[in-house]
TORTI-860408 format. One record per residue (C-alpha): residue in three letters; x negated, y negated, z negated. Coordinates in Angstrom, 1 decimal. Each point is the difference from the previous one (the first is absolute). Layout:
TORTI-860408
> residuo;east;north;up
> ALA;X;Y;Z
...
END
This chain:
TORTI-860408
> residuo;east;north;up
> UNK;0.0;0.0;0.0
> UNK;-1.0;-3.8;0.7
> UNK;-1.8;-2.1;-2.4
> UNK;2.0;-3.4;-0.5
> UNK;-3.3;-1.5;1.4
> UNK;-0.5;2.2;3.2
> UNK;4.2;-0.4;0.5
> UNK;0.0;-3.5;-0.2
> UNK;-3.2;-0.2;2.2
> UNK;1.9;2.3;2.4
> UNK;3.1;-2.6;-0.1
> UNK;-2.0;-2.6;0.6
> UNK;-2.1;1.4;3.2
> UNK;3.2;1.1;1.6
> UNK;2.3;-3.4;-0.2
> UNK;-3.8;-1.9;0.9
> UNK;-0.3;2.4;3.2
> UNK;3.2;-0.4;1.2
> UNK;-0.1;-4.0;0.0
> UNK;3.6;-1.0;-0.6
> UNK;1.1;-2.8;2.4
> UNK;0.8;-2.8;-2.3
> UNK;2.8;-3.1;1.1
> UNK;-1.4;-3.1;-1.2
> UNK;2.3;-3.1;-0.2
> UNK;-0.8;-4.1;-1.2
> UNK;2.0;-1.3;-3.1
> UNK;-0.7;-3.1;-2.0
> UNK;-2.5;0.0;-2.7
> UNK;2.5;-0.3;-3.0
> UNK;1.2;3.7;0.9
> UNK;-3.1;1.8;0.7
> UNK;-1.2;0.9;-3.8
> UNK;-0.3;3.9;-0.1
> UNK;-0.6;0.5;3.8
> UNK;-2.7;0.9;2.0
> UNK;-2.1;-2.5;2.7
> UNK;0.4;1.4;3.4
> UNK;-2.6;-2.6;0.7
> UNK;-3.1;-1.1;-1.0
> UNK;0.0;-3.5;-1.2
> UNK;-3.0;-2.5;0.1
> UNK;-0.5;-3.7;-1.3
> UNK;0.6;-2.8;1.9
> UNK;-3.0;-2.3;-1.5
> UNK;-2.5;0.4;-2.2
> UNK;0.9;0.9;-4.0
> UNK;-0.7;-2.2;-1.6
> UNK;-0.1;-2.8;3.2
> UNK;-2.2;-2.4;-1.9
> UNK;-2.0;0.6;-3.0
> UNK;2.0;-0.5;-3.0
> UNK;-0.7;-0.4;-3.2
> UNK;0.8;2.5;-2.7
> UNK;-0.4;-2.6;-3.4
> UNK;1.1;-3.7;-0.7
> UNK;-3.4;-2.5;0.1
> UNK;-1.7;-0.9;2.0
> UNK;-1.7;0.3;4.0
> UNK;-3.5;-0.6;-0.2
> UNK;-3.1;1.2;2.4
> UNK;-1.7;2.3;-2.3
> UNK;-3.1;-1.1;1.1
> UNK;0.5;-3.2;-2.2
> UNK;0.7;2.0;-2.4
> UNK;-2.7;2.4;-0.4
> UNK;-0.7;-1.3;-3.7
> UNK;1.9;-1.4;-2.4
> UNK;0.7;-2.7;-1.5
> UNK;1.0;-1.7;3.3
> UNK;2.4;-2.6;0.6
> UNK;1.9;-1.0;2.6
> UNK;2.0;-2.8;1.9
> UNK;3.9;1.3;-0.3
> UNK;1.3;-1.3;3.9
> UNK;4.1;1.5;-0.5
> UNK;1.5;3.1;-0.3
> UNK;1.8;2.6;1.8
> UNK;3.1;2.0;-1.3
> UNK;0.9;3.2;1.4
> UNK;1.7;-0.8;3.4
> UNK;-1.4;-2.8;1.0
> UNK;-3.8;-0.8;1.7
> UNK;-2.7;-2.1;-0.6
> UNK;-0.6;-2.2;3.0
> UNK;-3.8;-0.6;-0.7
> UNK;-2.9;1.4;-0.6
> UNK;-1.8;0.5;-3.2
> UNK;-3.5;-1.6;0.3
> UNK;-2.8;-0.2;-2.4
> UNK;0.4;-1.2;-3.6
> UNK;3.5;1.0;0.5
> UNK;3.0;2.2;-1.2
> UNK;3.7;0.3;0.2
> UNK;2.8;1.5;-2.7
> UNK;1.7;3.0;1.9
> UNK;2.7;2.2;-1.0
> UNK;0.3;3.9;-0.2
> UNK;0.8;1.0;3.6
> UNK;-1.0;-3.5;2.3
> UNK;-2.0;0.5;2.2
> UNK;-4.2;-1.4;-0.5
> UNK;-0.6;-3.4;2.0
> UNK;-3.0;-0.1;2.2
> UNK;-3.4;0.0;-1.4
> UNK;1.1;1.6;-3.1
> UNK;-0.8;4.2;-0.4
> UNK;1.4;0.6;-4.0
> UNK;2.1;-0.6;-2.1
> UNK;-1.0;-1.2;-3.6
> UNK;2.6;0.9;-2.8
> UNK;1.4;-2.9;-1.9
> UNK;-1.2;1.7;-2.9
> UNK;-3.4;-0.7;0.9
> UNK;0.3;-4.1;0.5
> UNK;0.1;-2.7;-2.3
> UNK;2.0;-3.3;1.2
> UNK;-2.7;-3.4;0.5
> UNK;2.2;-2.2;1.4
> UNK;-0.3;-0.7;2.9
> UNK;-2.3;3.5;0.1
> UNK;0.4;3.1;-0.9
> UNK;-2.9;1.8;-2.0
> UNK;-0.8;3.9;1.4
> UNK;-1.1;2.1;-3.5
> UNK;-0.9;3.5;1.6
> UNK;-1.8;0.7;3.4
> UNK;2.1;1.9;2.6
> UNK;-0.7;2.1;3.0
> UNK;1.1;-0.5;3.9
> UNK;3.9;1.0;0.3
> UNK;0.2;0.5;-3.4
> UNK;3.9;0.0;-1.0
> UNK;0.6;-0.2;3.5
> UNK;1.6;2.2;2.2
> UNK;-1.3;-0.1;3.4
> UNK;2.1;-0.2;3.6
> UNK;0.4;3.0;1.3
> UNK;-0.6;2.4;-2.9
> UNK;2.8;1.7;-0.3
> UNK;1.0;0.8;3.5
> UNK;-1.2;-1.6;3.5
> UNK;1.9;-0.8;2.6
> UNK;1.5;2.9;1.9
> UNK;-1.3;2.6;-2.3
> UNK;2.2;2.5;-1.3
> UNK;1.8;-0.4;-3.2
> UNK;2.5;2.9;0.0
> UNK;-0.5;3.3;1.9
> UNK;3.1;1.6;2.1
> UNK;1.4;2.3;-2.6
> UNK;-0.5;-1.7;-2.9
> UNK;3.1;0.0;-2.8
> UNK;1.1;-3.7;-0.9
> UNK;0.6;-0.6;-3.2
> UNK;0.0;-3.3;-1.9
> UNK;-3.8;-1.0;0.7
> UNK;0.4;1.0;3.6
> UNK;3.2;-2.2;0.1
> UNK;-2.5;-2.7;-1.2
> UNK;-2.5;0.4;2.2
> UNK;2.0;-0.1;3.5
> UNK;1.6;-3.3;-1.6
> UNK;-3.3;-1.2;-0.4
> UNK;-1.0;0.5;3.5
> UNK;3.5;-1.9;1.6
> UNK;1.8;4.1;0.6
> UNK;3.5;-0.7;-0.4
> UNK;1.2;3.0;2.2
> UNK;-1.8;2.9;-0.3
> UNK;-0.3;3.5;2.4
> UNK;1.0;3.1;-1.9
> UNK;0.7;3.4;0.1
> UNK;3.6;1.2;0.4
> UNK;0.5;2.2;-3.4
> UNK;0.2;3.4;0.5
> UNK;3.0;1.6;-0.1
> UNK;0.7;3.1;-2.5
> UNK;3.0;2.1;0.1
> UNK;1.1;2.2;-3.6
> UNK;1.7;3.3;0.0
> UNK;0.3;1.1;-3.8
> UNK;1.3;3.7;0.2
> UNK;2.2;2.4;-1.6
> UNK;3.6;1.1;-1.3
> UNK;-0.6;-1.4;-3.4
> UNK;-1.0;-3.5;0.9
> UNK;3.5;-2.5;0.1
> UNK;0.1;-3.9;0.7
> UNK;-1.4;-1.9;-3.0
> UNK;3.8;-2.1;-0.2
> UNK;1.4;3.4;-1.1
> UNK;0.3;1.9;-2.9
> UNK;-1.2;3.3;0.3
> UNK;0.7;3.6;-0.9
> UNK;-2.1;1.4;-2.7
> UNK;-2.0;2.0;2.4
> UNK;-0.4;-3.1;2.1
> UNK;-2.4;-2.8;0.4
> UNK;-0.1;-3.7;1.3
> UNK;-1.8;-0.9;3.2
> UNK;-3.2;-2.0;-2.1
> UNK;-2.6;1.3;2.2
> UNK;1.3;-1.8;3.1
> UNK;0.4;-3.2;-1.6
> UNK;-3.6;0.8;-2.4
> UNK;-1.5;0.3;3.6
> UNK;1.5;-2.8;2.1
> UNK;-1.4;-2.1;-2.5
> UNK;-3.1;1.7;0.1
> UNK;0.1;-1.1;4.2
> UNK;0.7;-3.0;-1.0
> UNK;-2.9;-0.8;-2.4
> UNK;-2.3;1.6;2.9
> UNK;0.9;-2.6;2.3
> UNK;2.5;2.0;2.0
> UNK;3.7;0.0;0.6
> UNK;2.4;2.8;-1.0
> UNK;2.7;1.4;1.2
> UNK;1.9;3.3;-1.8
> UNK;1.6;1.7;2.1
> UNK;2.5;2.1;-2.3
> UNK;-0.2;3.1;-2.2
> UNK;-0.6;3.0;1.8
> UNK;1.8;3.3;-0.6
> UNK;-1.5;3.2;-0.4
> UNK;1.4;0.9;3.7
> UNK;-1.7;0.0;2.6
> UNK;1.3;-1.8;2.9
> UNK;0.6;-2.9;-2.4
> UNK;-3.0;0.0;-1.1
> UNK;-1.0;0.6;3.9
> UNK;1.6;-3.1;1.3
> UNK;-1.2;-2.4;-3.2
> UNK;-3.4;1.0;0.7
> UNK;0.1;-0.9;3.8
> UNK;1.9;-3.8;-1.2
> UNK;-3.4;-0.1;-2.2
> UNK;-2.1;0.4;2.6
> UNK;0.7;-3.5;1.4
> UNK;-1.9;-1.3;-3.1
> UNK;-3.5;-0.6;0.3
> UNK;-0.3;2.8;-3.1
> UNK;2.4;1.9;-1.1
> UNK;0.3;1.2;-4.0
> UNK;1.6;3.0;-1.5
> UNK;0.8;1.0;-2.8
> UNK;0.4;2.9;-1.2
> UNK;0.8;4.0;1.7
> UNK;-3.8;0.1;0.5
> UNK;-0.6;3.0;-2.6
> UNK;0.5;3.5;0.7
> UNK;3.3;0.9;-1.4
> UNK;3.2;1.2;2.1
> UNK;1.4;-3.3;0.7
> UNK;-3.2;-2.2;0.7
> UNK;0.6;-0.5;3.8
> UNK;-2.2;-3.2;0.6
> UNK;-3.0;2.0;1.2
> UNK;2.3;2.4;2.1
> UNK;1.8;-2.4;1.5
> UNK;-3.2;-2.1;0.8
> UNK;-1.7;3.1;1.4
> UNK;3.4;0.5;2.8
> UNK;-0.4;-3.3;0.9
> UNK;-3.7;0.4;1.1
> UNK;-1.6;-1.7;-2.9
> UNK;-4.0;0.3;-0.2
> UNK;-0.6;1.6;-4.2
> UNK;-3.1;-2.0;-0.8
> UNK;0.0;1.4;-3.3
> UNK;2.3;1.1;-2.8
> UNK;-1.1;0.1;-3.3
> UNK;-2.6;-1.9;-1.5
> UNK;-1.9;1.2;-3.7
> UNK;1.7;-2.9;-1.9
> UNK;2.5;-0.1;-2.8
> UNK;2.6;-1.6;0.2
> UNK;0.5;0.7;4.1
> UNK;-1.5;3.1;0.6
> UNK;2.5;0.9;3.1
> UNK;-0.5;-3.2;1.5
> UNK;0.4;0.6;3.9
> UNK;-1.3;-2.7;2.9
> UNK;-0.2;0.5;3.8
> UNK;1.3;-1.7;3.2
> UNK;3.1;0.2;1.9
> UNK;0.4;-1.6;3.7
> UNK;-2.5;-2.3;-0.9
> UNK;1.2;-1.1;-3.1
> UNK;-2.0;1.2;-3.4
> UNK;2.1;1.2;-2.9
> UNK;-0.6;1.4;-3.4
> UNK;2.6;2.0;-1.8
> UNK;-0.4;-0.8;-3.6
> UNK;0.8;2.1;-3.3
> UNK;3.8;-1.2;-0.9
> UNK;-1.0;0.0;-3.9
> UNK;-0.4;-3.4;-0.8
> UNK;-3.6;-0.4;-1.5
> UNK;-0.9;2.4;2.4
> UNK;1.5;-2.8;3.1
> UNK;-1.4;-2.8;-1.7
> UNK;-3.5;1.0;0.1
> UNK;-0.6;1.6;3.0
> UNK;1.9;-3.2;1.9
> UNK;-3.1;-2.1;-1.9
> UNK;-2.9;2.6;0.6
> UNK;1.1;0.8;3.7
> UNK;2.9;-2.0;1.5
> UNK;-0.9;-3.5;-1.4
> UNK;-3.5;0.2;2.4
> UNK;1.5;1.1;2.9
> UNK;2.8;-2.8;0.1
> UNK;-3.0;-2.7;-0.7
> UNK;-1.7;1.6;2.8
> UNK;3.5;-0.2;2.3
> UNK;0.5;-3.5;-1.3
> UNK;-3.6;-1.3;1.8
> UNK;-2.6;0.9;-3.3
> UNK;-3.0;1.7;0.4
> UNK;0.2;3.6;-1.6
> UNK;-1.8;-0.2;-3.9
> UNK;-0.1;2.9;-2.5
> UNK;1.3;-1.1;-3.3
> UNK;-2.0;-1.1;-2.8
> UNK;-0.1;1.2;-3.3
> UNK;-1.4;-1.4;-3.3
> UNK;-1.0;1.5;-2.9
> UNK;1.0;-0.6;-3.5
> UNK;0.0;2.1;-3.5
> UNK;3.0;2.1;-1.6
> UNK;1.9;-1.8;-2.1
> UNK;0.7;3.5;-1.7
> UNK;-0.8;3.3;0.4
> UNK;1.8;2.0;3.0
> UNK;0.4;3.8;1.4
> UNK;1.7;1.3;3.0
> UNK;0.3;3.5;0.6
> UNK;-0.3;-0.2;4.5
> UNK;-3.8;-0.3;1.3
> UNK;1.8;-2.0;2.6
> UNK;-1.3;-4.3;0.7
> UNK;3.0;-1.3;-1.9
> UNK;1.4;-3.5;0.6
> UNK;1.8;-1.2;-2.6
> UNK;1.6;-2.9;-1.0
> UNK;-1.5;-1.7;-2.9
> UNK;-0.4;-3.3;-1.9
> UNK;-3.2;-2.3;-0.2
> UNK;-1.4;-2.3;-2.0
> UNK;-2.9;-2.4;-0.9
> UNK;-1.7;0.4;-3.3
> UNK;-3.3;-1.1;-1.5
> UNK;-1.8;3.1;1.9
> UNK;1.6;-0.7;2.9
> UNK;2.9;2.2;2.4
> UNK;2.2;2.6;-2.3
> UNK;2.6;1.7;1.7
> UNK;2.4;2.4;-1.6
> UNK;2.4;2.3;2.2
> UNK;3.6;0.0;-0.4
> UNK;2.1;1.8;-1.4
> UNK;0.5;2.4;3.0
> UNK;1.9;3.3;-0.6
> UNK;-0.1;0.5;3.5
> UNK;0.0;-0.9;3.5
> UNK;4.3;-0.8;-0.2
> UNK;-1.1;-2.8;-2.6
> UNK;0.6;-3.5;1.4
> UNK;0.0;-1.5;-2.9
> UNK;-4.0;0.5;-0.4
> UNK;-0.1;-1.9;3.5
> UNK;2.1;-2.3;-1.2
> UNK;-2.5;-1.1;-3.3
> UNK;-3.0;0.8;2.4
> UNK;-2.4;-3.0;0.7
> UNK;-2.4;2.6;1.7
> UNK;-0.8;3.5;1.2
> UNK;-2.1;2.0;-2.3
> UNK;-2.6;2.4;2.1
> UNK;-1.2;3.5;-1.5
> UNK;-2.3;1.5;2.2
> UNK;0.5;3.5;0.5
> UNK;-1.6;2.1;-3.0
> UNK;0.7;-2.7;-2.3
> UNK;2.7;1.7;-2.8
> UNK;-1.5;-1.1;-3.3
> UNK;-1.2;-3.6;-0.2
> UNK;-0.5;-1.6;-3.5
> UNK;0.8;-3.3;-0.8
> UNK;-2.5;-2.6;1.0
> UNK;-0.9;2.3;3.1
> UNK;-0.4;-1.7;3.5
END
């Protein structure tokens, strides 16, 4: 059986080979936080486009000022927004503000600090260096470099920096679009009240949200039965998704017709089952050019395998560069034991304390248990082998 490192390499090699055709479209800048550039973006003029000083005091040629005590003829000042006409000759300085730009003849800035009024003079008490407290034009970015790479996720900093540089429209990537099929006899609409042996839909609205926060868009498609030709003709609306997302029917009991159906359609089985708890049966391949992954129904179990698996394959269809995920480490927060040899992924709670990262895993009877997702603020990793970890252990 897979590793969860050689299945999610495998995930990501496939959906990188095919190379998804991705609609871009233009919208203004106000909507684009959370989408991807379909472009890369460069700046229009130098950053900074003069240098600008980074302290009140004052614009002096450093030269002058080489030693100190020195004083010097004040000749005006400049606030931020404005310019100095002139020139700064010798014997001479000028007040400036944090962020105007230097007059001529003057290379740094001399913090105000550092000066002591002589009307009409202003006294220099400590020597200073060329462009110190200044930063210089063209530092930052030049003009026509690149700023932001096609691909790139904007979030609130991005935002910033394309209003910086004049963007006010911005090419995108369409977001990819992911069909859900949650599965099974038991499973009823989430507005009614159910049998005793029955459950509420939460895993189709658990992972349209899931889409959602991964930049996609989601659309459920209904519960499926366990019967075939429903589940038949649900699975072919699906398929006019970018992804499509099932849930549940993936294990190997009578009634789990996902893989079955899949299989008379024509469906390429890239794998099914990966050594992982919770998710063990997870199932992904390709149908008609479309890839799909056929998730456990419990839960837990459809939570994390949409994170592990799913989430990088929608960034990928959404215009991302594929990226394995990244894990920290941090110290029990109490001793643990788990009986499976299994990489578990569970969820768990963090927190800072004097030695740094704690996490402690939730209370988790069981992959069924949303209510440990729902007090989660992270995933807890146990590498395979790891059944008896004291507290304090990393």
């Amino acid at each position: 059986m897979l590793s969860f490192e050689q299945a999610l390499a495998i995930v990501g090699e496939k959906v990188s080979a095919a190379k998804p055709q991705r609609a871009t479209e233009t919208i203004p800048l106000e909507d684009a936080l959370g989408r991807v550039l379909a472009e890369d973006v460069a700046a229009d003029r130098d950053y900074p486009p003069f240098h600008r000083s980074t302290r009140d005091g004052f614009a002096v040629n450093s030269a002058e000022v080489g030693s100190a005590p020195v004083t010097l003829e004040r000749i005006g000042e400049i606030p931020a927004g404005q310019h100095f006409e002139g020139r700064i000759e010798k014997g001479q300085c000028l007040q400036i503000m944090t962020g105007a730009p230097l007059p001529e003849g003057a290379d740094a800035v001399v913090m105000i600090e550092h000066t002591r009024p002589l009307a009409p003079r202003i006294e220099i008490t400590r020597p200073i260096s060329p462009w110190d407290n200044v930063v210089r034009r063209g530092s930052e970015a030049s003009a026509g470099s690149k700023i932001l790479p096609r691909g790139r996720r904007l979030g609130a900093g991005e935002i910033g920096l394309l209003a910086s540089v004049g963007r006010s429209s911005i090419q995108i990537f369409v977001q990819p679009s992911v069909a859900i099929i949650p599965t099974g006899d038991e499973v009823v609409p989430i507005e009614r009240v159910p049998q005793w042996f029955q459950i509420r839909n939460s895993n189709a609205m658990m992972l349209a949200s899931q889409v959602k926060a991964a930049g996609g868009a989601a659309k459920v498609i209904g519960i499926a039965p366990d019967e075939k030709e429903e589940l038949r003709r649900m699975i072919l609306e699906g398929l006019q998704s970018d992804l499509l997302i099932l849930s549940g029917g993936v294990s190997m009991g009578k009634y789990d017709l996902v893989k079955e159906v899949l299989g008379e359609l024509g469906a390429e089985f890239i794998f099914h089952g990966v050594a992982i708890r919770p998710g063990k049966p997870l199932l992904f391949g390709r149908l008609r050019g479309n890839f799909f992954f056929g998730l456990p129904g419990n839960p837990v179990s459809s939570y994390v395998t949409f994170e592990l698996f799913a989430r990088p394959v929608l960034r990928m269809l959404g215009g991302e560069p594929f990226e394995m995920p990244v894990f920290l480490r941090a110290r029990l927060a109490k001793p643990f034991r788990q009986r499976h040899r299994l990489a578990a992924f569970m969820p768990a709670r963090v927190e800072m304390q004097a030695g740094g990262a704690t996490v402690s895993p939730g209370g988790w009877p069981g992959s069924r248990d949303l209510g440990g997702v729902g007090a989660a603020e992270c995933v807890l990793v146990l590498h395979p082998g790891q059944t008896d970890m004291a507290a304090g252990g990393l």
